[in-house]
N, C-alpha and C positions, 0 to 999 in steps of 0.2 A: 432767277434767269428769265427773261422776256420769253415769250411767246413766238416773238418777230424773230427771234435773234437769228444773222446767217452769216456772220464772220466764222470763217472756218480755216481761214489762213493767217499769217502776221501781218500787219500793217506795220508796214517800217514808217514811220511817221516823219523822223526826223535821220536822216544818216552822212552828212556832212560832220566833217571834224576841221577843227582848227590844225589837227597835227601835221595836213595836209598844206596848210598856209605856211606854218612853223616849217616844214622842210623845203617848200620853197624857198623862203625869207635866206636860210642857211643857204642855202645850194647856190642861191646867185648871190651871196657875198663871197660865197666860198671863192666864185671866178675873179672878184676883182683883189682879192687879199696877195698879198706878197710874204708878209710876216710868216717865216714858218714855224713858231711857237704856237702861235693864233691860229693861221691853218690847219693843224693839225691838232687844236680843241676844238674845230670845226668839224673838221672830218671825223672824230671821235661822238660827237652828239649829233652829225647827220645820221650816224648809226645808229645811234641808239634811239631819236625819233625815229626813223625807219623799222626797227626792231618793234615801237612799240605802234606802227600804224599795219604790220604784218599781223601781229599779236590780235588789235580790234577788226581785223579782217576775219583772223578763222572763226570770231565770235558770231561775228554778223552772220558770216556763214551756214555756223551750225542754227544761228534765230530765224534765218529767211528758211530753213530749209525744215524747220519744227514741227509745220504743219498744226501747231496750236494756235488759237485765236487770241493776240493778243496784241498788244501795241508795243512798237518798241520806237524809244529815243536813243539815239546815240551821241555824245559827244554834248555835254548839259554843262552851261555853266552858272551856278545858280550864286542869290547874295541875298542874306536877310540880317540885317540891321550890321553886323558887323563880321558876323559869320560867312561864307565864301566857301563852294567846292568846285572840282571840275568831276562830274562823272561820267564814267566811260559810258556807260549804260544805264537807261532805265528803263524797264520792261514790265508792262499793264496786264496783267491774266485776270481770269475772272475771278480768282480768287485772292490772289495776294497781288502784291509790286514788288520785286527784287532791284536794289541796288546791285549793279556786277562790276566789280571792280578787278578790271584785266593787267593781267601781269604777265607777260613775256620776257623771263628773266633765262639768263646764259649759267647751265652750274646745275647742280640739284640742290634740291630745299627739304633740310630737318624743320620738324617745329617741334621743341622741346618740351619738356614736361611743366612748363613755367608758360609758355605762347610763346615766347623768341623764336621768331622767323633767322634760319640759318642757312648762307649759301655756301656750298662745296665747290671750287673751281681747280681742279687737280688736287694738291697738296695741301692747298689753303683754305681755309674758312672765316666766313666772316658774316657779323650778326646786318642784315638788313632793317629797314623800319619797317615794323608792321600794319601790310596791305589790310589785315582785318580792326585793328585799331583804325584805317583812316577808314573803312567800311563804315566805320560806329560814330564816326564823325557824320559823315554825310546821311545817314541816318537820322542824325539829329538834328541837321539843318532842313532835310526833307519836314519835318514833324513841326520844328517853327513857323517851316513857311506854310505848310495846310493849316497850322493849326490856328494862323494868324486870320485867316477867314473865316474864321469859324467869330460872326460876334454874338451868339449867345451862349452863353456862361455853359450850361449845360451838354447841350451838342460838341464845344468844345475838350470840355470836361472826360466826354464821352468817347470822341478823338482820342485822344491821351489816354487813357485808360486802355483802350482798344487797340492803339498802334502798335505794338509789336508783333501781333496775330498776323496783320493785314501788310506789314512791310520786313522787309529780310535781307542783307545784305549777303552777298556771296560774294568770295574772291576767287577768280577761273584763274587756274597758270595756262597760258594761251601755248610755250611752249611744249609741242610734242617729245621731244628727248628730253624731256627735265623729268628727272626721279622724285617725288614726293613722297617723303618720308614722316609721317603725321599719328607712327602709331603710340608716340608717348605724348600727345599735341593735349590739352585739356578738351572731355570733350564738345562744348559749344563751338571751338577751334574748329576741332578736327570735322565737325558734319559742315561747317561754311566753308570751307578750302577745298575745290573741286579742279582735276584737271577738264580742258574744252572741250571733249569728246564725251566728258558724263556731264556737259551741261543739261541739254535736255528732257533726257532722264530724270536731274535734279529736281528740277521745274516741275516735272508729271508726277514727280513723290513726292513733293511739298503740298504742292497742288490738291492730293488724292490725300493728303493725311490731314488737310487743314479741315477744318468744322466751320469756318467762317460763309456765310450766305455767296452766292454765287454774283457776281456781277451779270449787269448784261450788255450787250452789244455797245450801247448809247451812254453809259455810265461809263465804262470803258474807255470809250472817244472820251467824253467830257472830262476826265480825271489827266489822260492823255495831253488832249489842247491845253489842259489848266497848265502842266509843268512845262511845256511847250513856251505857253505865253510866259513864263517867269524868265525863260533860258535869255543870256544878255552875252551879244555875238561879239566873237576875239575882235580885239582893237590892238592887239599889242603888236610891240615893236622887238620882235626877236632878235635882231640884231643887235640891239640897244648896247649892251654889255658885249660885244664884240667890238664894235666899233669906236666906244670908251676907248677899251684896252688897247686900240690902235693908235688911237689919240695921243695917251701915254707914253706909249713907247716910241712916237714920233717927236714929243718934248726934250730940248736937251737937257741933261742935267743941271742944275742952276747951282748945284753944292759945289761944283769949281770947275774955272775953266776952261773950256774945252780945247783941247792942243788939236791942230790937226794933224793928219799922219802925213810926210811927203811922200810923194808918187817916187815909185818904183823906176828907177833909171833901168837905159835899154845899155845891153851889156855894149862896150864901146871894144871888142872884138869881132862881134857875131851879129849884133843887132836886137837878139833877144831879152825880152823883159827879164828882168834881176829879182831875187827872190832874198830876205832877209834871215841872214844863217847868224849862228853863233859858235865863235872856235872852240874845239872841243881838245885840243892837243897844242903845246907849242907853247911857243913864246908868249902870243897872245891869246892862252885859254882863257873865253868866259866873253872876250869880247865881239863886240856885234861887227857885220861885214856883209855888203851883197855879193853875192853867187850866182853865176848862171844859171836860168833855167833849163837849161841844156845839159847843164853837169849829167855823167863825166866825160859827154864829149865834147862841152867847153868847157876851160878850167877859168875863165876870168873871175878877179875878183876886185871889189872895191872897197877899200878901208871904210869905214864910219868911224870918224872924230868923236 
């Protein structure tokens, strides 16, 4: 640790999210859409972006509010040679880096004696993908990409060797009423899977247990900027696949063709539009006939041939 060193709060270095582009994008197509199948996969994933930009809220929360000295990025989207992650978080302390991979999920969560991440939603359950498996993913994209700077053999070498000490992935369940239930979870599982209220905690006991030399101040930034300068800012087009699907369903059928339906005659007693019934009694069960809108204080009726 420096001499100099006087960070003694977090520097949020980076705290923009694309989730925030992503629920715009939705929100105002949601205003021009009509389709109400499509509307309402819309309003079902403005939710749940929403849910998950509530979610990296309470995190940032608990990190601005830490009072440890560390660097935090939020919202990374990283790419090395063919590999690709998006991470919620990465956070610089003088001792380690932590991946935190935020999960604000609706239900409560077993992880079984095997790591199958499992949700409870009333009566049902059902196995999720696991948040610590894509932990371990981006883990290893982080290690390519440092380790791709490293050009001598040795110091690299030396990297790799050393990275799992100096980097840690966590998964925070961001929601406060979610039950975690982890006590049959294996356990490497079970210490990486924290609810966001024992985040910081975490942090200061990893922190106090690791053996690794201290960073300082300027190491810290520098490690900081470096993943900073890798992050490659959203350019996508979230609507893409909504507006396909509107495409589509805007196409007539082309497998035969298409009759159209005649207009509704206006009852020729009353005036009122005619409503297409089928006799259910009579002479003529089964066939078709208009009906008064009015029925049954108009009784007109119009055969169909």
């Amino acid at each position: 640790m420096g001499i100099f060193d006087k960070l003694k709060e977090p520097v949020i270095l980076k705290e923009d999210s694309s989730a925030t582009e992503h629920q715009k994008q939705l929100e105002q197509l949601l205003e021009e859409v009509e389709n109400a199948k499509i509307k309402a996969q819309l309003e079902h994933d403005i939710a749940a972006v929403n849910a998950g930009i509530y979610g990296e809220n309470i995190i940032l929360f608990e990190l601005k509010n830490s009072h440890i000295p560390m660097y935090v990025l939020h919202d990374l989207y990283l790419k090395q040679d063919e590999l690709s992650a998006q991470i919620d978080f990465l956070v610089i302390t003088k001792k380690l880096a932590f991946i935190i991979e935020c999960k604000n999920l609706y239900g409560d969560i077993i992880i079984n004696s095997t790591g199958d991440f499992l949700r409870i939603i009333g009566n049902r359950k059902e196995g999720i993908y696991s948040p610590f498996t894509q932990g371990k993913r981006h883990l290893e994209l982080i290690k390519q990409i440092r380790s791709a700077e490293k050009s001598n053999f040795i110091t690299r070498s030396l990297f790799e060797h050393n990275f799992y000490e100096n980097y840690q992935s966590v998964v925070v369940m961001a929601n406060p009423k979610t039950v975690l239930d982890a006590k049959y979870a294996p356990k490497e599982i079970k210490s990486q899977v924290i609810r966001a209220d024992h985040l910081i905690d975490y942090i200061q006991k990893v922190n106090a247990e690791s053996g690794t030399t201290p960073s300082s101040d300027s190491d810290m930034e520098e490690l900081a900027k470096f993943y900073l300068s890798k992050h490659q800012a959203c350019k996508t087009d979230f609507t893409e696949k909504y507006r396909k699907a509107l495409a589509e369903s805007a196409e007539p059928d082309q497998s035969s063709p298409e009759v159209s339906e005649p207009p509704a005659p206006l009852c020729p007693k009353c005036g009122a539009p005619m409503i297409k019934r089928r006799a259910t009694r009579g002479d003529k069960v089964g066939s078709e006939f208009w009906g008064c809108s009015k029925f049954p204080q108009c009784r007109s009726i119009i055969n169909i041939s």
